[in-house]
C-alpha positions as CSV (number, residue, x, y, z in Angstrom):
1,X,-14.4,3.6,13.4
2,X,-13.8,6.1,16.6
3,X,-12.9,8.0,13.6
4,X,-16.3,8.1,12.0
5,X,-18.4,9.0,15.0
6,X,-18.1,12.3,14.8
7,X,-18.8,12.4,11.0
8,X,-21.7,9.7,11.9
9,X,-23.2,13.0,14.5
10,X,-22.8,15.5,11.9
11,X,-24.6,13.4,9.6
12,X,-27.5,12.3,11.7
13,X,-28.2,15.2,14.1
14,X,-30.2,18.2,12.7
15,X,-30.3,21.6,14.6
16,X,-33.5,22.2,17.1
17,X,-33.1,17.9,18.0
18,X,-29.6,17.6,19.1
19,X,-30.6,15.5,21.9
20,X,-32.3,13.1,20.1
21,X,-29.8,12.6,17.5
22,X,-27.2,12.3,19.6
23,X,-29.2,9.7,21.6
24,X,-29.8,8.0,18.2
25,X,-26.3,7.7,17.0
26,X,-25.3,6.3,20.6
27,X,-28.0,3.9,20.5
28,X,-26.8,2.8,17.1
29,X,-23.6,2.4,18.1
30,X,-24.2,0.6,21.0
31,X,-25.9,-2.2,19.3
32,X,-23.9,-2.0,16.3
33,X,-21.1,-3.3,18.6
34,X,-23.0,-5.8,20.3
35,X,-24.6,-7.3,16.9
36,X,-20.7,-6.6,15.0
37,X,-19.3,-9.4,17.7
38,X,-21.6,-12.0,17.3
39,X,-22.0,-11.5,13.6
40,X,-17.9,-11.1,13.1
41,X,-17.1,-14.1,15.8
42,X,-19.8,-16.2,15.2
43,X,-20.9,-16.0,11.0
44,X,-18.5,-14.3,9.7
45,X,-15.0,-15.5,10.6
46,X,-16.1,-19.3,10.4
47,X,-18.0,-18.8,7.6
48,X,-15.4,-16.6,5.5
49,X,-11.9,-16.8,7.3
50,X,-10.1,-13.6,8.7
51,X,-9.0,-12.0,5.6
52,X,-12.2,-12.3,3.8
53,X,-14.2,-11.1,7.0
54,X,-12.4,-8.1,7.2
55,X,-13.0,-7.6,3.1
56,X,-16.4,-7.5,3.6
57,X,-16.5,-5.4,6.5
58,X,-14.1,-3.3,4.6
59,X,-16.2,-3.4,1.7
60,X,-19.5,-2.5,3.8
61,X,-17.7,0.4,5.1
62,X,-17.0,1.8,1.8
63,X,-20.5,1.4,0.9
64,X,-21.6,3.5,4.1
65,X,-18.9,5.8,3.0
66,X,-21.2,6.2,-0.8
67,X,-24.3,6.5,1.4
68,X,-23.2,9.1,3.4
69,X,-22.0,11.3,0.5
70,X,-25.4,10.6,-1.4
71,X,-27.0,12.1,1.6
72,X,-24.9,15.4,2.3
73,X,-26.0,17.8,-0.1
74,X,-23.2,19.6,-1.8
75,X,-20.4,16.8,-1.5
76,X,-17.5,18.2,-4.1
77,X,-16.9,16.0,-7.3
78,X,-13.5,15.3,-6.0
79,X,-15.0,13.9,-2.8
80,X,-17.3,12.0,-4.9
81,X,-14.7,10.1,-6.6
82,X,-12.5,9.7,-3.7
83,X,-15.0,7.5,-1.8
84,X,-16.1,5.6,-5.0
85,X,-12.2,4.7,-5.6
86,X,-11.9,3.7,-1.8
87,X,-15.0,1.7,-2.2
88,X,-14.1,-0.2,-5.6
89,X,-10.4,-0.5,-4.4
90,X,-11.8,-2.5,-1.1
91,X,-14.1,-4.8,-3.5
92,X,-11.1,-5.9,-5.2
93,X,-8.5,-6.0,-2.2
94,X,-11.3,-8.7,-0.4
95,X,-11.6,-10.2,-4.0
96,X,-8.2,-10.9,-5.0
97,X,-6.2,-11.5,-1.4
98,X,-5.6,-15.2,-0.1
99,X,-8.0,-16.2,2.6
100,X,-4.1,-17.4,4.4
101,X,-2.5,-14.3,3.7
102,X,-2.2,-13.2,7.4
103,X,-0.6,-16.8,8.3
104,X,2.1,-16.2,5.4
105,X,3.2,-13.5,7.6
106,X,4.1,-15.1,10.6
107,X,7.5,-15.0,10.7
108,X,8.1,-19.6,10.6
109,X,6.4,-18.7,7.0
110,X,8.6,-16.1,5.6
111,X,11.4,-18.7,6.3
112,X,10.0,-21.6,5.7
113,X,6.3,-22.7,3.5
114,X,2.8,-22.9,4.8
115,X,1.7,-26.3,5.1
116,X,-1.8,-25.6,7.3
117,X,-3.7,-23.4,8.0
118,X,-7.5,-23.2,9.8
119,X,-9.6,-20.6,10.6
120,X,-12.5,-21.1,13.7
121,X,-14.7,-19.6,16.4
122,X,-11.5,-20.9,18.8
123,X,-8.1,-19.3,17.6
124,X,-6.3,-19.8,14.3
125,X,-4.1,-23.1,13.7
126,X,-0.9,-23.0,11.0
127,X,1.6,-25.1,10.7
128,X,4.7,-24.2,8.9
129,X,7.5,-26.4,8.0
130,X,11.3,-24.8,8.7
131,X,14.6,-25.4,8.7
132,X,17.1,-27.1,5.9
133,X,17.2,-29.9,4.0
134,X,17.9,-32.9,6.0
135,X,17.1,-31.0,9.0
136,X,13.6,-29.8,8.3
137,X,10.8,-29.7,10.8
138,X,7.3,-28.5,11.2
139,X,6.3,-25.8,14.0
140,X,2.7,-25.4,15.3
141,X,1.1,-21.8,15.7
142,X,-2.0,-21.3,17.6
143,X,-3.4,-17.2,17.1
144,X,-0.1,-16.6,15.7
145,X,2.0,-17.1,18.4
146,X,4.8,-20.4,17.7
147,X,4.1,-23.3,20.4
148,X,6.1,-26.6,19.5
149,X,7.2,-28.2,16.9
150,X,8.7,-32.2,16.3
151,X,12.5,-31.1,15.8
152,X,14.9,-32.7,18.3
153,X,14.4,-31.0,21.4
154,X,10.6,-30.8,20.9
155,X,10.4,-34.1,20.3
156,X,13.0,-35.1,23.5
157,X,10.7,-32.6,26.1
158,X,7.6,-34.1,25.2
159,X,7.7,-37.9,25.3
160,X,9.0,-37.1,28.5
161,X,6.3,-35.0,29.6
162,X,4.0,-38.3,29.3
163,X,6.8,-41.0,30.1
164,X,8.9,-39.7,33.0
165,X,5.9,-39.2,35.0
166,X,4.8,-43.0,35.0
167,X,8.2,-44.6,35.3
168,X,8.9,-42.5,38.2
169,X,5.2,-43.1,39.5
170,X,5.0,-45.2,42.9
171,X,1.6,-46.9,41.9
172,X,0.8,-49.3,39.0
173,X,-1.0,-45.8,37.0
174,X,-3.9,-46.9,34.7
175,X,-5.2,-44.0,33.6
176,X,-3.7,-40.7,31.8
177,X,-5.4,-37.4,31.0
178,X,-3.4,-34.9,28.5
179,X,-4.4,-31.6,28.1
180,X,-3.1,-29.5,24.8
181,X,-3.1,-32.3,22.2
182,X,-0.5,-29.7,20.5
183,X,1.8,-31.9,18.1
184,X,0.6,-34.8,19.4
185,X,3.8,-36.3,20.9
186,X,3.0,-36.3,24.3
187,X,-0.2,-38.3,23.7
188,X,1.6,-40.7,21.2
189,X,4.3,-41.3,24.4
190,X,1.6,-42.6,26.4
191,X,0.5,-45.4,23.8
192,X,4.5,-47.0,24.3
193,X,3.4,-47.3,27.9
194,X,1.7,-51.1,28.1
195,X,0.4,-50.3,31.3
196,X,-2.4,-47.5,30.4
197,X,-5.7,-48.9,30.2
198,X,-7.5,-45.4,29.1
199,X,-5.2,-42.5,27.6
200,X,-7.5,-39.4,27.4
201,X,-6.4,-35.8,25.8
202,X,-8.7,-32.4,26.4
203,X,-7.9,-30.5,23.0
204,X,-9.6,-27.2,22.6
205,X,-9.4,-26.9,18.3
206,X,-10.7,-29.6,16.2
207,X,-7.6,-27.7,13.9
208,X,-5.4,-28.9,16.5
209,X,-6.3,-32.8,16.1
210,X,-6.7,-31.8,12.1
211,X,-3.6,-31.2,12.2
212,X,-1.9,-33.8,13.9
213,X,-1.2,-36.4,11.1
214,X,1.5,-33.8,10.1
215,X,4.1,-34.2,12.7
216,X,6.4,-37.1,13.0
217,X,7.3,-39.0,16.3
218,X,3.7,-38.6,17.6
219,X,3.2,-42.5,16.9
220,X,-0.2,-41.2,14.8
221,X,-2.1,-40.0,17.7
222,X,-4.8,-38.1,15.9
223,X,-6.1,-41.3,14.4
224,X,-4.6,-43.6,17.3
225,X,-8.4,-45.6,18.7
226,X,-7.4,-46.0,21.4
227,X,-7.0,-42.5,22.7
228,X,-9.9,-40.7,23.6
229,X,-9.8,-37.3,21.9
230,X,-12.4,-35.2,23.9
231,X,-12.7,-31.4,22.0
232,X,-13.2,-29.2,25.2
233,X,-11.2,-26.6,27.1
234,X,-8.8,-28.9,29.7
235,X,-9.9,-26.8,32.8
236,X,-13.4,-26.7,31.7
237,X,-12.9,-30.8,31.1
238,X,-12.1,-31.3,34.7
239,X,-14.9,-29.3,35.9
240,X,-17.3,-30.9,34.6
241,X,-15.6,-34.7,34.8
242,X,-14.9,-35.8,38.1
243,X,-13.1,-39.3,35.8
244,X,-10.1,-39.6,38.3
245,X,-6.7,-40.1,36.7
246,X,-3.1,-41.9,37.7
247,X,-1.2,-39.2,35.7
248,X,-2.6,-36.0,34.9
249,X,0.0,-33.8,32.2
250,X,0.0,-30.7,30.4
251,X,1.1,-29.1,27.7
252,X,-0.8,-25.9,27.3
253,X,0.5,-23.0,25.3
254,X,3.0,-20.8,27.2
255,X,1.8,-19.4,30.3
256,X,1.9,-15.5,29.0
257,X,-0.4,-16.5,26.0
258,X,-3.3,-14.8,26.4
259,X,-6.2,-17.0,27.8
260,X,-4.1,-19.2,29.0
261,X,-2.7,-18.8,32.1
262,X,-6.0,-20.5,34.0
263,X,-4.0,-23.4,33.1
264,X,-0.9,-22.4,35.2
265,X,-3.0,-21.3,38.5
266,X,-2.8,-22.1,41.8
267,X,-6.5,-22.8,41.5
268,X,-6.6,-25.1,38.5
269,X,-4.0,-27.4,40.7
270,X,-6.4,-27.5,43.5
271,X,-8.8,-28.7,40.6
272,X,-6.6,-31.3,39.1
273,X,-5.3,-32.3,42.7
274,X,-8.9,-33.2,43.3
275,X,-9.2,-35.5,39.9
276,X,-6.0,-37.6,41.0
277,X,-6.3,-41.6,42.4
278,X,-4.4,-42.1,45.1
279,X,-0.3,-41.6,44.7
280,X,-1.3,-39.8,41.6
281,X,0.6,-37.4,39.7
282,X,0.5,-33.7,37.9
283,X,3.0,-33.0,35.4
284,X,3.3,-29.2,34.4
285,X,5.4,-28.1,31.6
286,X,7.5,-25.4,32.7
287,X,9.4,-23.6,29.8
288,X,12.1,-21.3,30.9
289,X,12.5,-18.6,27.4
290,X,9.0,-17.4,27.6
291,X,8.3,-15.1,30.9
292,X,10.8,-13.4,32.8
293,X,12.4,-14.9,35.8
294,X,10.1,-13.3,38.4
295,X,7.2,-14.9,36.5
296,X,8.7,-18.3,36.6
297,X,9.2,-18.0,40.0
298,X,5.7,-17.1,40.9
299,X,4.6,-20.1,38.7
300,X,6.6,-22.4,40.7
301,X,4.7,-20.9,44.0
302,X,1.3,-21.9,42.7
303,X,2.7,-25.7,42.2
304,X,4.0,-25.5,45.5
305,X,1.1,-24.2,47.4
306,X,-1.2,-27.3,46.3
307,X,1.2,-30.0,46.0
308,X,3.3,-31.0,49.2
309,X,5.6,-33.0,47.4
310,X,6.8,-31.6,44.5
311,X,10.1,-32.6,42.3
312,X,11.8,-30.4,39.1
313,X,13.2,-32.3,36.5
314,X,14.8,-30.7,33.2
315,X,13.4,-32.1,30.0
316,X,15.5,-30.3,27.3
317,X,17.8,-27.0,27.3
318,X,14.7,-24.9,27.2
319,X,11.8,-26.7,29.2
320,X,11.6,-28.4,32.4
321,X,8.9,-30.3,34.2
322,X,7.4,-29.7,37.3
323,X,6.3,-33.2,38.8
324,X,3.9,-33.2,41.8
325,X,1.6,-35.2,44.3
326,X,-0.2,-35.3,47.3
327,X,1.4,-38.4,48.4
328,X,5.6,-39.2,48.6
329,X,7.7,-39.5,45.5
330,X,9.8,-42.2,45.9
331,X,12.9,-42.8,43.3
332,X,12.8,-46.9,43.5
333,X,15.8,-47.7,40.9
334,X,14.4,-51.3,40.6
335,X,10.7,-50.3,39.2
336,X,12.4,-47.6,37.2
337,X,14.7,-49.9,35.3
338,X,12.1,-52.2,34.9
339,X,9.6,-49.9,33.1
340,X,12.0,-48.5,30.9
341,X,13.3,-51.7,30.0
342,X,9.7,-52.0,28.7
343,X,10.4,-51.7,24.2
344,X,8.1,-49.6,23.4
345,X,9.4,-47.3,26.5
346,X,13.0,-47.7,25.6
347,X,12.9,-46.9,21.9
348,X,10.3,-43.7,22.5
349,X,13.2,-42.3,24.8
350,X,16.4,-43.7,23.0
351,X,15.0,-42.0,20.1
352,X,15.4,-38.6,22.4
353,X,18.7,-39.2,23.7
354,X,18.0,-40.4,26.9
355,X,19.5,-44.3,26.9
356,X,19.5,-46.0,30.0
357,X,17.3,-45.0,33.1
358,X,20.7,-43.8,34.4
359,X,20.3,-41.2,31.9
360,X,16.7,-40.7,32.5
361,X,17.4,-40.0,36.6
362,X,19.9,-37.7,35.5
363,X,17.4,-35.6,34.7
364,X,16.8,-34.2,38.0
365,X,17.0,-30.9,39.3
366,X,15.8,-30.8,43.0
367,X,13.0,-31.3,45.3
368,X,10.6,-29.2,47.3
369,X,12.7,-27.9,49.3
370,X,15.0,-26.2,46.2
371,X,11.7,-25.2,44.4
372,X,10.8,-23.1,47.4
373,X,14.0,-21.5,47.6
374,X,13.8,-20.5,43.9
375,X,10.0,-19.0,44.5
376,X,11.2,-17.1,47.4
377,X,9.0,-14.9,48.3
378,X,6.4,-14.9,44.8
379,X,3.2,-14.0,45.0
380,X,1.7,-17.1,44.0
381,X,-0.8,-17.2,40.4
382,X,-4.4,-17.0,40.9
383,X,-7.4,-17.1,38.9
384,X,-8.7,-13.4,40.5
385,X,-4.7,-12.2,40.2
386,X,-3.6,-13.5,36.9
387,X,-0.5,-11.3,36.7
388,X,1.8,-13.4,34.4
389,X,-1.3,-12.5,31.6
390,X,-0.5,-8.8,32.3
391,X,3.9,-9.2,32.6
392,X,6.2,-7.3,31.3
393,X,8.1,-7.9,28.0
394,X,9.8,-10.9,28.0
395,X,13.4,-9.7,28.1
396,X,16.1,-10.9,25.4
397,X,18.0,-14.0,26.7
398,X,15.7,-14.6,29.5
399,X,17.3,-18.2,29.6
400,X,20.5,-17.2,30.7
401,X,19.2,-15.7,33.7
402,X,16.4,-18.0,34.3
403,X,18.3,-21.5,33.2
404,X,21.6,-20.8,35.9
405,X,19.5,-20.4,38.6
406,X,17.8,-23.4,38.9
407,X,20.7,-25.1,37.8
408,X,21.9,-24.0,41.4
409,X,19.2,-25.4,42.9
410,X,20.5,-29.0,41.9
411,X,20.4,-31.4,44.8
412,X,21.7,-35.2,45.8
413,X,19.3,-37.7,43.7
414,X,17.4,-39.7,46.9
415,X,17.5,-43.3,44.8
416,X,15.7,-46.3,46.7
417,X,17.7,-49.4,46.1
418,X,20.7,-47.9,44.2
419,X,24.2,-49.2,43.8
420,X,27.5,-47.7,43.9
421,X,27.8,-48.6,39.8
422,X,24.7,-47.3,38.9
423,X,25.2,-44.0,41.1
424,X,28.6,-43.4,39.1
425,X,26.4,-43.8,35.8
426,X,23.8,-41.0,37.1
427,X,26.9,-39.0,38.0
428,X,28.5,-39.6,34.6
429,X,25.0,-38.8,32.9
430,X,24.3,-35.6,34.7
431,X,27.6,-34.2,34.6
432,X,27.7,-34.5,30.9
433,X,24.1,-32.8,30.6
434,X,25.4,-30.0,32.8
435,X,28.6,-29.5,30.0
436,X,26.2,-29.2,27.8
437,X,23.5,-26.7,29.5
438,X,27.3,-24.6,30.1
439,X,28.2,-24.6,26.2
440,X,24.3,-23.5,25.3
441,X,24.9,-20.9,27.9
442,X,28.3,-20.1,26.1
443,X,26.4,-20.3,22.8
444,X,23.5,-17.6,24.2
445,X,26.1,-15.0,25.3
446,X,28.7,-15.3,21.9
447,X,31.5,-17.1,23.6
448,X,32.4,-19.2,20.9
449,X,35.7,-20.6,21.9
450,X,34.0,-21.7,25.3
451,X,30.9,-23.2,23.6
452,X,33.9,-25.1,21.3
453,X,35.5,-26.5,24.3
454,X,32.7,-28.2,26.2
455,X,30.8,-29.5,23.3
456,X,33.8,-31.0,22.0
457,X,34.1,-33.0,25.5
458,X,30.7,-33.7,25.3
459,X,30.7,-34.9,21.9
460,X,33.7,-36.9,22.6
461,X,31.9,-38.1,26.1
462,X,28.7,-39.1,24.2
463,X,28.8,-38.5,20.6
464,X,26.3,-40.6,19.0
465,X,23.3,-38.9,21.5
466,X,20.9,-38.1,19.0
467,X,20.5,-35.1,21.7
468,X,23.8,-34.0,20.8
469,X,24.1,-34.1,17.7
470,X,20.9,-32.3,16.6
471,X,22.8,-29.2,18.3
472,X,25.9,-30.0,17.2
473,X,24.5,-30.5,13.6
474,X,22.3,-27.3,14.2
475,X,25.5,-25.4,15.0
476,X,27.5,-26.6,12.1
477,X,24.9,-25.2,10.0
């Protein structure tokens, strides 16, 4: 279209009123653009879909293209032709293509088959279903980029998004607000929870919540009545809200997605501080392959500078959890055990590998006092310095720079009302999960006798961890 400006002058302006056609075409232009938005954001793609929005814009263009040659005396015969052909050859292109041919691009669909796929004024929602028979799973794009999915790990990371949060909380929590319905398994986690009187989810797409019914382990929590699905931005949800809430969790797309990273600020944590009850608690998914190290740092200085006590736990080989309040986290092993103990609880995170709360405190990473020496000196994210939106390329194998070093950070687990026994089972637990975070590493860097050697000893440490096994499985293959 830049393009065609200059052809639109030399169409438009006649010698002696240069001025005014100039002045014209600008004009044009100008409101052309301003119209084109509204008309292509708000009619056309909704109405039509991408691909057929973009035929008939294509088509339109070639009929300006026939206009314009009408007008200018003297057009060739060859010319003539050529614009006809461009013009008939763009009324059959937006005739004959798929209205999902740009999702059977994404790269989940060339491997794998389309099985959704929704157009809207809010983003684009596909889901495609991957991997082999046996081992086949279904992944969740939003505007093309890959967010979750319900294999294994996805699966293991999100239930405990919702369920570490409220075993580990100090209150009796009542009240849960998700925001990012995504798969639907974090909001499904919270119905295995007796305690929770009102379970509400902030989802931006009505595709999203479509959607839903096609992922397993999400305990049907598109149709579930009693969670409240509310379709609104989260942020905007809060605003606007002032509900207060036990447990507040998200599970936003990744914080370099574009329009997303008001989510991850240090001023949206002021916000959701300021919708907690008392001895409530954030939880903010923190993956670890998806922004450089610098940026995870400077992520983890926003958390810090609104929550005063503030605790990192890792939820799967690629994701952790940042966990914070305004009040003291106490680990009390008693009202821990007893929760999880709960059936619903216990299956939901038996399912994921984690067996016995033992297992579920192993989990830890560190308090505030090793999340401030991983920020170090990071400029913190704010909503007028959004630099995370604007990083650089995410390098290849960002984990294995990212994943060791808050694996230094690990500290002593401070338990309330431990024993010696139950201590050695943490030990035993976390030891195990380090063995395996060390072979993954292996794994990332092509050192295939050392991945060998510690997944054999975890295998033969805990072999029937459905954890495990998915990798081990996923490896075989």
């Amino acid at each position: 279209l830049g393009a065609a400006f200059p052809l639109a002058l030399r169409l438009c302006v006649v010698p002696g009123r240069v001025g005014h056609g100039v002045g014209a075409v600008l004009a044009f232009n100008t409101l052309g653009g301003i119209v084109g938005v509204l008309l292509s954001g708000l009619v056309l793609v909704p109405w039509l879909g991408l691909v057929h929005s973009l035929g008939v814009l294509a088509v339109a263009a070639g009929l300006i293209g026939l206009a314009a040659v009408w007008k200018r005396p003297g057009v060739s015969r060859a010319h003539w032709r050529g614009v006809v052909t461009l013009a008939l050859a763009a009324l059959v292109l937006a005739a004959v293509t798929p209205a999902d041919k740009l999702a059977q691009l994404l790269p989940g669909a060339q491997q794998g088959s389309l099985v959704f796929y929704q157009e809207g004024r809010g983003g684009t929602v596909a889901v495609v279903t991957q991997g082999q028979s046996g081992r086949r799973f279904n992944r969740l794009y939003i505007q093309g980029v890959s967010n979750t999915g319900d294999a294994m790990p996805s699966l293991r990371y999100m239930r405990l998004q919702a369920l570490l949060p409220l075993l580990i909380h100090n209150g009796e929590p009542r009240s849960a607000l998700v925001i990012g319905l995504g798969t639907g398994i974090t909001a499904g986690a919270l119905s295995q929870y007796p305690g929770l009187e009102h379970r509400v989810v902030a989802e931006l797409l009505p595709a999203v919540v479509q959607a839903a019914h096609l992922f397993t382990g999400n305990f049907n929590a598109g149709t579930d009545p009693g969670l409240e699905i509310r379709l609104r931005d989260g942020r905007r949800e809060l605003l606007g809200n002032a509900q207060q809430y036990d447990l507040i969790t998200l599970e936003p797309p990744p914080p370099s997605a574009a329009g997303v990273v008001n989510l991850y600020s240090r001023d949206f944590y002021q916000l959701a501080a300021s919708r907690l009850n008392e001895q409530g608690l954030v939880a903010q998914w923190l993956p670890l392959p998806t922004q450089n190290l610098e940026e995870s740092r400077a992520l983890v200085r926003s958390f810090l500078d609104v929550f005063p006590y503030a605790t990192l736990w890792t939820s799967e080989l690629h994701e952790t959890l940042l966990i914070g309040s305004l009040s003291p986290i106490e680990l009390d092993v008693g009202r821990i055990s007893e929760r999880f103990n709960q059936p619903g609880v216990r299956d939901a995170l038996q399912a994921v590998g984690i067996a016995s709360p033992a297992a579920l405190l192993a989990t830890w990473l560190t308090d505030r006092n090793g999340l401030n020496t991983f920020a170090g000196e990071a400029q913190a994210v704010t909503d007028d310095w959004p630099r995370i939106e604007y990083a650089p390329w995410v390098s290849p194998d960002e984990l294995t720079r990212t994943l060791p070093a808050l694996l230094a950070l690990q500290r002593p687990l401070p338990l309330v009302g431990s024993s010696d026994d139950f201590n050695a089972r943490v030990s035993e637990h976390r030891q195990r999960l380090q063995q395996f975070y060390r072979a993954s590493l292996h794994a990332y860097q092509g050192e295939r006798e050392a991945w060998f050697k510690d997944m054999r000893d975890v295998a033969r440490g805990d072999g029937s961890n459905p954890y495990y096994r998915w990798f081990l499985g996923s490896a075989r293959e």
